[in-house]
N, C-alpha and C positions, 0 to 999 in steps of 0.2 A: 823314548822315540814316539810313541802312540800320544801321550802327554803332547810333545811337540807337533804333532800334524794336528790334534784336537783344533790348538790355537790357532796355527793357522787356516784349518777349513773357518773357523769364527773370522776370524782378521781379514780373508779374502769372502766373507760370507761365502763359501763353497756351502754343502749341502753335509751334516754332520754325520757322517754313517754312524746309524743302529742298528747292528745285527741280533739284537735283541728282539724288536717290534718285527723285521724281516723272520724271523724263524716262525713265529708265531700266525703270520699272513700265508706262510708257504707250508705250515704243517696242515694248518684248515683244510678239512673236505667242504665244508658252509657253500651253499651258492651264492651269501651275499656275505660281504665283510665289512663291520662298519668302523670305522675312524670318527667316532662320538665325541668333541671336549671342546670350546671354547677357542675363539680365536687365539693365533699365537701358541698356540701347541704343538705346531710343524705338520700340519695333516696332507697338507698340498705338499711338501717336502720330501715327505716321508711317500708317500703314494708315485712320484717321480722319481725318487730315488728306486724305490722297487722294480718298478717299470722299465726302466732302466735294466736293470741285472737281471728280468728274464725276457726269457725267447716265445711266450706265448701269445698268441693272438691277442691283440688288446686295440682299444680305441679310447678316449679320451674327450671327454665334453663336459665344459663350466656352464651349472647353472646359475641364471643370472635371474634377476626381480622379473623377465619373460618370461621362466620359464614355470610360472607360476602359473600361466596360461597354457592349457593342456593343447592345446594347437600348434603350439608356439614350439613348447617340449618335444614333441610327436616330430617335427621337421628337423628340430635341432638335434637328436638323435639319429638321426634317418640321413642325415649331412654326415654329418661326423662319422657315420661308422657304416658306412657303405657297405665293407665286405661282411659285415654283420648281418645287415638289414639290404641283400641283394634288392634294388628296384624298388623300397619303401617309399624313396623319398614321391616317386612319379604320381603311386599309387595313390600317396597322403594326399601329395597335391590335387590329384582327380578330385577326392574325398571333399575336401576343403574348401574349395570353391564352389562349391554348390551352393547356392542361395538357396537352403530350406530349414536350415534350423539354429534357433541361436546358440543352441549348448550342445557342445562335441563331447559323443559319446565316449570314455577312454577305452571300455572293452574293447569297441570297434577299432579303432584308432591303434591298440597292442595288436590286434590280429590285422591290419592294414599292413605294421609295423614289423611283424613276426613272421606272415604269410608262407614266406617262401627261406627263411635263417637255416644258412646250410648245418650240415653236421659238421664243425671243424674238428679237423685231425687229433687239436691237442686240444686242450680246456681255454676259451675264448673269456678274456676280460675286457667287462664293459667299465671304463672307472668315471664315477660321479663327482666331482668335487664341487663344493657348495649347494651342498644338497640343501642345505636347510629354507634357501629360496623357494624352491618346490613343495615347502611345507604349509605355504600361502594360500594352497589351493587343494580340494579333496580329491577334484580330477585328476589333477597331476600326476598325484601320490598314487593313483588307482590304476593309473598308467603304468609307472613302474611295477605295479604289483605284480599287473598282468603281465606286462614283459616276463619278470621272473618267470614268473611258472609256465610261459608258454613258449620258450625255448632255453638251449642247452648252456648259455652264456652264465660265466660268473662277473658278479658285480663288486667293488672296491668303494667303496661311498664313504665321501668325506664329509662329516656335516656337523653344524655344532649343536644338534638336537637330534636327538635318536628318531630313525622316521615312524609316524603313528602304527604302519602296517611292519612293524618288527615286536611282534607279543610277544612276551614270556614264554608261550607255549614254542614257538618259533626257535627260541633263543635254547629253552631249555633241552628240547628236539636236535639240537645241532644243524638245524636248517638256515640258521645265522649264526655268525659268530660274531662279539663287537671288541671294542681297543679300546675303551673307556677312558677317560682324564687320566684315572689312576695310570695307567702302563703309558700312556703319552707323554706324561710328564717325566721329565730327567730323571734319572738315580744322582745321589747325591757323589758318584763316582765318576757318571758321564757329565753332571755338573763343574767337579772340578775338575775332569779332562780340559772341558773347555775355558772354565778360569784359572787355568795353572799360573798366567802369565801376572794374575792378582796376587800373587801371594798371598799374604794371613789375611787380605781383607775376601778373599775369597767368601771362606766360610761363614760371614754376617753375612752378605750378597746372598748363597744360597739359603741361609736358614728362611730368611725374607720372603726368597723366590717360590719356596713350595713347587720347585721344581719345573718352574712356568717357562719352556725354551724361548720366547720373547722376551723375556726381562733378561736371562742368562744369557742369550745373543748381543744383547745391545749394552750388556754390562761389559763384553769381550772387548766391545769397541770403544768403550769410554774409556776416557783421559783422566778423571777422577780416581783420586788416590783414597777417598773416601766417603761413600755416599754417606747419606745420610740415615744415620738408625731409627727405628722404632717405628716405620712407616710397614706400611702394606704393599702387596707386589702389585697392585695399578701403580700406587705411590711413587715406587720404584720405578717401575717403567714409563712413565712420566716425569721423574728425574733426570734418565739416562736420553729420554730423547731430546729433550729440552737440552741437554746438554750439545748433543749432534745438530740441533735449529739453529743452535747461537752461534755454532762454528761454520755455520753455513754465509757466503756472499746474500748482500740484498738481492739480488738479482735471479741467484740460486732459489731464494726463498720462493719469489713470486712465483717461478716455475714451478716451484712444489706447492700452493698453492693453487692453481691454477689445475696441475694432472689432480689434485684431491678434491676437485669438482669432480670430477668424469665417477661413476660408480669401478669401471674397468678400466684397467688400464692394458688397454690391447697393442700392439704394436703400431697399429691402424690409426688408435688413437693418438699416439705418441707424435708421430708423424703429421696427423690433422693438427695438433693441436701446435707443435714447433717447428716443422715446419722443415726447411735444410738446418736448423741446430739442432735438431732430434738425436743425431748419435752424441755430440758433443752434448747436449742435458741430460740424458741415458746414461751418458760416461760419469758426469759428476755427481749425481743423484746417486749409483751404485757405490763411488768412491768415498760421498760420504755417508753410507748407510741406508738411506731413504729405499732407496729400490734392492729389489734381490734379482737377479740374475742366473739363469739356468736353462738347462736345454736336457730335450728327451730323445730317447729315440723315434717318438710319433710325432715332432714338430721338424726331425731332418734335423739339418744345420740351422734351421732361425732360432736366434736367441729369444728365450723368453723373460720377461721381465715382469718385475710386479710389485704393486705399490700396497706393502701388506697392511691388512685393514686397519689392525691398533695403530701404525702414523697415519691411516688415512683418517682415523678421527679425532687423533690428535693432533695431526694440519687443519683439521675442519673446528675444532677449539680456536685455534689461531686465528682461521677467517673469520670467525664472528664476532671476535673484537675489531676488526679494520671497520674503517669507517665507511656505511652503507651504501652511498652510492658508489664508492671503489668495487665495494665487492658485486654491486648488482650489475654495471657496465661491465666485467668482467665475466661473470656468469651469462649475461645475454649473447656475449660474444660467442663464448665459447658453443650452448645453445645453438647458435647461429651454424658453428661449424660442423657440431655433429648431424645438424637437420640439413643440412645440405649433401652429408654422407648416409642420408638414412638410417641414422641411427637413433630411430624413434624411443626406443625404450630409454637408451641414455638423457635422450632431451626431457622426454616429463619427470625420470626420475631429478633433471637442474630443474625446471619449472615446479615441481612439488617444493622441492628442497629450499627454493631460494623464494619463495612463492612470487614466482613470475606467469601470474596464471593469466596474464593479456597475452601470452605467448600460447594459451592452450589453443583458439580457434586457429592460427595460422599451423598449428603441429595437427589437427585431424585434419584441414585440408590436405598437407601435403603426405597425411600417412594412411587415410582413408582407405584408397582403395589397397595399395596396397598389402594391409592388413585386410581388407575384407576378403584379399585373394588366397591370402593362409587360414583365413578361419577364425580368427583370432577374437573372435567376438568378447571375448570373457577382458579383452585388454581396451576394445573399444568402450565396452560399459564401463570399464574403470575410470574413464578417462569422461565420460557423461557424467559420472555420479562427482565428480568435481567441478565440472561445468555448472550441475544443478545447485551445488552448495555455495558457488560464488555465485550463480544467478548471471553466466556468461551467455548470450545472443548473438549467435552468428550463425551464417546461412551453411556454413559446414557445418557445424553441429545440429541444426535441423537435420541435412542431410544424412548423417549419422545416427542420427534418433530412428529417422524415417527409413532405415535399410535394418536397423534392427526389431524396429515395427512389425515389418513385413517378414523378418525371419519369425517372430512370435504369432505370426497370423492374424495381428493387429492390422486388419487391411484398410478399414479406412482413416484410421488414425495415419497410415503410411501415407497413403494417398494425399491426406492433407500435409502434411510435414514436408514429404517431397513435392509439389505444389510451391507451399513457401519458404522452402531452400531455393528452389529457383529462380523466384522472385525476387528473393534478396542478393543472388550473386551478382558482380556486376556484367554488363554486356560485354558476350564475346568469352565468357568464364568456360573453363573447361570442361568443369562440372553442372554448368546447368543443366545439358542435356542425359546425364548420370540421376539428375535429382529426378527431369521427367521419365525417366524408362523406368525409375524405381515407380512414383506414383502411378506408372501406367498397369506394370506389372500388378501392384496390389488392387487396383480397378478390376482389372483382370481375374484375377481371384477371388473378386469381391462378388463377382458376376454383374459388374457393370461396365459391360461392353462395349457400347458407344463413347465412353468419357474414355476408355482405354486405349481406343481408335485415336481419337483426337489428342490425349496425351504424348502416343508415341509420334503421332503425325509433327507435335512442336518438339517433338526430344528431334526426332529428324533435322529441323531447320535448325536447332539451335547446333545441331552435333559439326564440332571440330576435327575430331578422330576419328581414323578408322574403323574402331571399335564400338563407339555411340554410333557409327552409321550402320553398322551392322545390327545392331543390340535393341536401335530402334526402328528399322525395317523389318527386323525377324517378327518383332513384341507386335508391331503393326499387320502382320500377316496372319499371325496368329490370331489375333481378338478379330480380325476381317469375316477368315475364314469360321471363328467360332459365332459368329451373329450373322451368320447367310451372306455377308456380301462376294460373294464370289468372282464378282467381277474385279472388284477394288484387289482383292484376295488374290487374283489370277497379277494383276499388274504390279503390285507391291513386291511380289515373289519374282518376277521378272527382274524387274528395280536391284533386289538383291543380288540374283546371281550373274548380271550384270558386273558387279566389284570383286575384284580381285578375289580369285581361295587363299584364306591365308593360314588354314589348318585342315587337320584330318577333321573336328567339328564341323568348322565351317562345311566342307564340303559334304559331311554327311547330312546337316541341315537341310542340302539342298533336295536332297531324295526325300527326306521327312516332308519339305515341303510338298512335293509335288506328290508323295503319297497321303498328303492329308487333302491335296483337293478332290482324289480321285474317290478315296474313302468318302467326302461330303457330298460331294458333285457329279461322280463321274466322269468319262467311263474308269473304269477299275482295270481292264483287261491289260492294256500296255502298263499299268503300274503295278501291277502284280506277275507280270514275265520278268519286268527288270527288280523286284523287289529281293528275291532271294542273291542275286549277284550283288547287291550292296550290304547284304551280310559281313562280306569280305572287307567294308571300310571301316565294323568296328573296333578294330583294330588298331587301327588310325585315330582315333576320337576319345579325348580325356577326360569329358566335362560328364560326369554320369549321367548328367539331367540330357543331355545331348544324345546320348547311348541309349535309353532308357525310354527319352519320348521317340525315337527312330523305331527302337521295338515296339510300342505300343500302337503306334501306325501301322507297323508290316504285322502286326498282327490282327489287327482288325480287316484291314486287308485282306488276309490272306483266308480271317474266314468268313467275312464277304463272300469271298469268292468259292465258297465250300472247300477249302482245301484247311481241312479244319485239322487235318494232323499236322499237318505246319504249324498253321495258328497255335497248338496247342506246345509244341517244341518253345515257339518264338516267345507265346506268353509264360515258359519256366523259366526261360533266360532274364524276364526283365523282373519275376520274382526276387531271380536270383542276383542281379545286378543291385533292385534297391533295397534284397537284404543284405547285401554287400556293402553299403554304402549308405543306410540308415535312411534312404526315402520313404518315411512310412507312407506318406501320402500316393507317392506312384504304387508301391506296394498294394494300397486300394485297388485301384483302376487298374493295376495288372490282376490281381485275384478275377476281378470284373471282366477282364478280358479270358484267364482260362477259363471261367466258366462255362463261356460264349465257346468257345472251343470244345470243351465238357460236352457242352447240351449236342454241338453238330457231331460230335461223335457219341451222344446217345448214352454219353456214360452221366446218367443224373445226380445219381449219390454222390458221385467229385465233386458235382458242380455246385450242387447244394453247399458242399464242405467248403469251399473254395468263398463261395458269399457268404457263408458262417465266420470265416475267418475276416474277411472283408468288411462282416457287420460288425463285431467284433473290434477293429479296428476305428471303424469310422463312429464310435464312442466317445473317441478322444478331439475329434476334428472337426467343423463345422464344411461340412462339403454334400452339398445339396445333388449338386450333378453326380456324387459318387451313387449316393442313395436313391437317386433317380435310374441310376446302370440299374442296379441290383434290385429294384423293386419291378423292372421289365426283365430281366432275364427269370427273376421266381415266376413270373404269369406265363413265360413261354415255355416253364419245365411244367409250371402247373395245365396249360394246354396240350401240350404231348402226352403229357400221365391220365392228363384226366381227371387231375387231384383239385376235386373242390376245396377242398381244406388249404390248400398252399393259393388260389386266387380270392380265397376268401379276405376281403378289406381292401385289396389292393386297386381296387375302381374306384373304390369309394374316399382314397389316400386323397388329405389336403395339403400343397404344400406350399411352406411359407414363402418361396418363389421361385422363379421356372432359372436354371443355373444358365442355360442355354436355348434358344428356338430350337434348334437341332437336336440335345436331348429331350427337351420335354414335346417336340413332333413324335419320335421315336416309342417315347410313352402310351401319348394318345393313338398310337395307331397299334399298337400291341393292347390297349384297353378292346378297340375296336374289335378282334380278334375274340379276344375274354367274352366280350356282347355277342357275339356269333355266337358261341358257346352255352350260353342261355338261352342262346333262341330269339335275342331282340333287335332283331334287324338292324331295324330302323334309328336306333342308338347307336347300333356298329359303324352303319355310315355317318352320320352325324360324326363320332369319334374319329372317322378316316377321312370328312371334309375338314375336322377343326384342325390335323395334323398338318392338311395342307396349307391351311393356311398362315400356320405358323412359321413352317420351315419350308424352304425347296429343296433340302438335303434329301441328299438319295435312299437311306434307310428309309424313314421317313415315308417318302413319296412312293416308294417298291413296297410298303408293309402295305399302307392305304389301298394301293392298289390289290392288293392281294384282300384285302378286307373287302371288294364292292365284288371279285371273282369270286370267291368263296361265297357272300351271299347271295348271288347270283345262281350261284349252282345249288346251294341249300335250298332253295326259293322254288325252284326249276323254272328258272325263269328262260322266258325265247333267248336271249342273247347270251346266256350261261357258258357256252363255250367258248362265243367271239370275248366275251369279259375273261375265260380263260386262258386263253391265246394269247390275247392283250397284256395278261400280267404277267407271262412266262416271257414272251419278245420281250418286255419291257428287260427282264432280268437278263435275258442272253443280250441283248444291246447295251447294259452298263456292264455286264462279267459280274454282277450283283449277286448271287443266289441263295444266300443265307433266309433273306426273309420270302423265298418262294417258299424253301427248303421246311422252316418254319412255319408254315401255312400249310402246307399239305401232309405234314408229321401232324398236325393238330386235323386235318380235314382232308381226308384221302379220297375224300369225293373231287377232289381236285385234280387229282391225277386221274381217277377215273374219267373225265370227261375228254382230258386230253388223249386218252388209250386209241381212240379211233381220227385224229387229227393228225396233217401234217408235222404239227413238232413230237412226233412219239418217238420219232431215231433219237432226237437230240435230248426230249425228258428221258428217255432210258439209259443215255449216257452220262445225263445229271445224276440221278439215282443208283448207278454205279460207282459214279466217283466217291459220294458219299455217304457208301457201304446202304443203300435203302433199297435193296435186290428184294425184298421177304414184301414190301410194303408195293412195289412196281410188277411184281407177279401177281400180287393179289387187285392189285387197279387193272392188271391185262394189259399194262405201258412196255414188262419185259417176260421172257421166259427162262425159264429155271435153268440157267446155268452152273456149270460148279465154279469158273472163275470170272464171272460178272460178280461173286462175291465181296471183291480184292473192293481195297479203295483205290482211289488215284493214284496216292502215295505208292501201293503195293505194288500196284501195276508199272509205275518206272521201277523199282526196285527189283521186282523180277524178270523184264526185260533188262535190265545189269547182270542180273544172276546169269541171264541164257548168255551173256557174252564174252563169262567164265571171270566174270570181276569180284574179289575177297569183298568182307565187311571193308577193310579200311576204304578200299577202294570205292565202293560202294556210295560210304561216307563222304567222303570230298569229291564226289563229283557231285552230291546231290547237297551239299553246305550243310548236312548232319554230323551230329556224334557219331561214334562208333559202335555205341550201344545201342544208341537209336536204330541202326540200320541192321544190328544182332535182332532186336524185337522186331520188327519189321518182317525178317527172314523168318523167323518163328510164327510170326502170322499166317504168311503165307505159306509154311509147309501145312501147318497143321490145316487152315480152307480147302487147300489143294489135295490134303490127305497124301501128300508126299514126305518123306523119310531122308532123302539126300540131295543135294544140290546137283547131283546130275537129273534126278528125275526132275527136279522145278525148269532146268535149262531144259530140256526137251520138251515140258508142258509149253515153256514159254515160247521157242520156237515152232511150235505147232497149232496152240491154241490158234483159234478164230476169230475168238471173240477179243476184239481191242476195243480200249477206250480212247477216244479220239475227243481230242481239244474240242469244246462245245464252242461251233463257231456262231458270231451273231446273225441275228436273222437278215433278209437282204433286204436292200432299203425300199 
């Protein structure tokens, strides 16, 4: 009886139960199990059938010649197995699109991947089939690694190469388990289960076969009464299928020629490629052999089919004798069909294969971007480094060069390449304006400002899409605003939010916009009221570079405006975002920014650490403006300390060129400070008129001005208070007061002078907010209170505390953590020398002493 159902699972190719290899897969504790052996062993078979007879969590993903590209891999995972990888696929996606580096990290990418992988109930299987594709690439491989070990899932991996990351030591440990050729191949029992119907010719067929389930399948089905002996088991199997070709319709044939183009044979593709005869070629391809036919429980009811690889290269034997141009009209078609269904990877793998490499520039035009939205870079350079070896010129492949240019920091090499990609598309192309926002962008970076102006200005006229209209108004707003034009800067960003929101980015942009004029230009005050409520839209915004430079603003921002424990909140978050997401370069200029928050809160040693890690960093990167942040925040910790030693060099620093007018204003006018410090006037000013005339950015123009007050009153010169008055209005009229704040930490005769003037309500409400009570009692600006201590921050927090509101509470009304606003509370018990939240709620409804919004002076 068992004899008889063998035959006919072979005869109806059903799926040959082995409860052999099943006992062995279900006794394993292994986290990972591998199905190691050479095409035609049943590994894919055998892995569905298992799948099949249990009830455990599983998901199911074929890799393919993509997924050799660890970007590629990373999405294709994160699709397929949702309930595995809850929310990965959103996360990768953020991750991916980010135009900043050409090679995707895999750690990152496994913890993108893993983040959030629930604990399932019972033991969750992930199964790999055609691992050995992923063997193409170290990333890949290193992907998987990490997956294993950083969550709970067992894997099932079918591959005909053991993967590099399964050592001996792994193996020997019991931390894998593998199913080697040996135990994959038949027993010479389950062999003649399935050839019973051969009778005595059976046993030559199996000695032959070495027990290979491809030769013994197709022997099932042949019509031969006697192969032939003394051959080898390809030999064989190349016998038996040849015999299954001959019995085949002309007609049949072409069509199996034809799917043994394609690498997969997906249902998708079945259907692309026949059209309305797809079930009726499906049905006779299975009837005679060619295809195998099956279904899981993870595909539902759709049949799966599949055109196993030994006939697929033994149909591709066949196509290489037809006559050339049959088969290359044929291949261009089919080409044709999958590039029109986006099935990029399929098409280059016909274009490699069939070398139809005049088809390469039309497959990056149409697969460009949308590979360059997955990340995918490791499959765009595959596809250049073929371009280069035919010596292929096209204005898409320039463009291609030119976006992977600017991902390696090659920026003027981008600059030109995207230039003449655009030149060569023809007019009205959709991509010209894509090639110019590339070249603008690397201008941009380049630190050459005005060519990036003008770049984005023709990416604009040339832009077809929504998305080139946005991509080149934002690029253009940005390089306006970073080269002083602020007018142009002020109408460009109009221009923009004038076009439809067509995302949570988009519209978070538009507050970055408008907190970067107020950060350059001024006033600050209404963009730093509305600045903490758009906290709430990052939530809404996927693109990290979006998320990231929105925090970099509100935090400059925020300690502009001394509200330096914010600042200091907002700059952990955008640490935290681009070590999330492998920004190292933001990761700079966020360090650069807590520092700035660091110093307003007095804590030096952070800040120092914070520029150490920063310097540290920008070793690897050519970023002038970074180095320019961080060589003016050392002179302003080394002006507050007092530390000659740390402003030592830093006046005398040459640099190979200024990144920006507004950073390097900002430089010269904190040197000018440094020369008060010395005692050389006359230099200080010189340094605080060269600032001006660089930039009319408001750092910048508020430092200089605090350079001519300060020597003014060092000097004691007649006009030493009206120069003091002048610089302090100047600060309450932008909501500016970071670089008062910094000037009178370095020179408290500053505030000294103000002690007996009209603004001494308003400076002692300055120096409240940011905790400088010890430094304003000693100027005679305040008097010793105990909770003029608090900062700003403190002071709304314990007005919450008097209104009997929890930490959580606390928290979300004031757009903090919960722990943030636990320190917070602990601050202010221990200043106040309070013990319990009912004594802070009575202090706070009692005290007298408020801090009240420092309003500008009148006009």
């Amino acid at each position: 009886m068992e004899q008889g159902k063998a035959a006919r699972q072979a005869t109806r190719q059903e799926p040959i139960d082995r409860p052999r290899l099943r006992a062995i897969v279900d006794e394993s504790r292994a986290r990972a199990i591998l199905l190691v052996a050479p095409a035609g062993y049943g590994k894919t078979t055998f892995a569905r059938q298992w799948i099949n007879e249990s009830n455990r969590p599983a998901a199911w993903y074929t890799c393919t010649s993509a997924s050799a590209d660890v970007a590629a891999l990373a999405l294709g995972l994160a699709r397929t197995s949702p309930e595995m990888f809850p929310g990965a696929f959103s996360r990768l996606q953020s991750r991916l699109k980010a135009r900043t580096s050409i090679r995707q990290d895999p750690e990152m990418l496994a913890e993108l991947l893993t983040e959030i992988a629930p604990q399932m109930r019972d033991e969750a299987w992930l199964i790999l089939d055609d691992y050995h594709h992923v063997m193409q690439s170290g990333p890949a491989e290193e992907l998987i690694e990490q997956t294993i070990e950083s969550c709970k899932i067992r894997l099932l991996i079918a591959s005909r190469r053991r993967p590099s990351w399964a050592s001996a030591r792994k193996l020997l440990y019991g931390e894998l388990d593998e199913i080697p050729r040996a135990l994959l191949a038949m027993t010479n029992r389950e062999a003649t289960d399935v050839l019973q119907n051969k009778g005595a010719q059976a046993r030559a067929v199996i000695e032959t076969a070495g027990g290979w389930p491809a030769v013994i399948g197709l022997a099932a089905r042949s019509e031969s009464l006697l192969p032939p002996m003394g051959k080898l088991a390809a030999e064989l199997y190349d016998f038996f299928a040849q015999e299954l070709y001959e019995a085949a319709p002309t007609n049949i044939r072409r069509d199996l020629h034809r799917l043994a183009m394609v690498p997969s044979s997906t249902n998708s593709h079945i259907q692309l490629l026949f059209g309305a005869r797809a079930d009726s070629v499906v049905d006779e391809l299975i009837r005679l052999g060619f295809l195998t036919s099956s279904t899981d429980r993870l595909s539902g009811s759709e049949r799966l089919v599949d055109l196993h690889p030994l006939v697929r290269d033994f149909v591709a034997d066949k196509i290489a004798v037809l006559p050339p141009l049959e088969v290359e009209a044929e291949a261009r078609e089919v080409a044709e069909l999958l590039c029109a269904s986006a099935a990029w990877d399929d098409v280059f793998f016909i274009i490699d294969r069939f070398a139809l490499t005049d088809l390469l520039p039309g497959l990056m035009e149409r697969a460009l971007e949308p590979l360059l939205e997955q990340g995918r870079t490791r499959t765009i350079e595959r596809w250049l480094v073929i371009s280069n070896e035919r010596n292929l010129r096209a204005p898409a492949l320039d463009l291609a060069r030119a976006e992977m240019a600017l991902r390696r920091g090659a920026w003027r090499l981008a600059v030109a390449l995207g230039r003449h990609a655009a030149d060569g598309f023809p007019k009205g192309h959709r991509l010209t304006s894509r090639a110019l926002n590339c070249a603008a962008r690397a201008a941009h970076f380049s630190d050459q400002g005005k060519l990036a102006v003008a770049l984005h200005a023709q990416a604009r006229a040339f832009a077809r899409r929504p998305e080139d209209v946005r991509e080149s108004l934002w690029g253009k707003f940005v390089s306006e605003s970073e080269i002083d034009l602020a007018a142009s800067a002020r109408a460009t960003l109009d221009q923009y939010e004038q076009l439809e929101i067509c995302d949570g980015d988009d519209l978070l942009r538009r507050t970055t916009g408008r907190l970067v004029l107020a950060v350059r230009h001024g006033p600050l005050s209404e963009a730093v009221r509305m600045a903490p409520g758009a906290l709430s839209a990052l939530g809404d915004a996927q693109d990290p570079i979006t998320r990231t430079g929105f925090l970099q603003m509100y935090v400059y921002a925020m300690a502009l405006a001394g509200r330096y424990q914010e600042a200091h909140e907002g700059a952990r978050a955008e640490i935290e975002a681009a070590e999330k997401y492998g920004l190292e370069f933001i990761e700079i200029h966020a360090l650069c920014a807590l520092a700035m928050a660091e110093i307003g809160l007095r804590r030096f040693a952070s800040a120092e650490a914070a520029l150490e890690r920063a310097r540290v960093k920008l070793r690897r990167v050519d970023d002038v403006h970074a180095e320019m942040a961080l060589s003016t925040a050392r002179m302003k910790i080394g002006l507050i300390r007092g530390d000659d030693a740390l402003l030592l060099g830093e006046t005398d620093r040459v640099w190979p060129r200024a990144p920006s007018s507004g950073m390097h204003g900002d430089l010269l006018a904190v040197r000018g400070l440094v020369y008060l410090q010395r005692g050389n006037y006359e230099l200080a000013r010189r340094s605080a008129t060269a600032a001006e005339a660089i930039t009319h950015q408001l750092v910048a123009r508020l430092t200089a001005k605090c350079v001519r007050a300060v020597a003014a009153v060092e000097e004691q010169c007649a006009d030493a208070e009206t120069a003091a008055l002048g610089a302090f209005d100047e600060a309450r009229a932008m909501g500016a007061f970071d670089p008062f704040v910094i000037s009178y930490r370095s020179f408290p005769s500053l505030l000294l002078t103000l002690a007996g003037t009209r603004a001494r309500e308003q400076v002692q409400q300055l120096t409240d907010q940011v905790g400088d009570r010890d430094i304003a009692v000693q100027a005679g600006v305040s008097q010793s209170t105990l909770a003029s201590s608090l900062s700003r921050r403190e002071h709304e927090v314990l007005e919450l505390i008097g209104r009997g509101l929890s930490n959580r509470a606390i928290a979300e009304a004031l757009w903090i953590s919960e722990s943030t606003a636990k320190v917070h509370v602990r601050h202010i018990f221990d200043k106040l020398n309070v013990r319990t939240r009912t004594e802070a709620a009575l202090l706070a409804r009692e005290r007298t002493h408020q801090v009240k919004p420092i309003s500008p002076p009148p006009p």
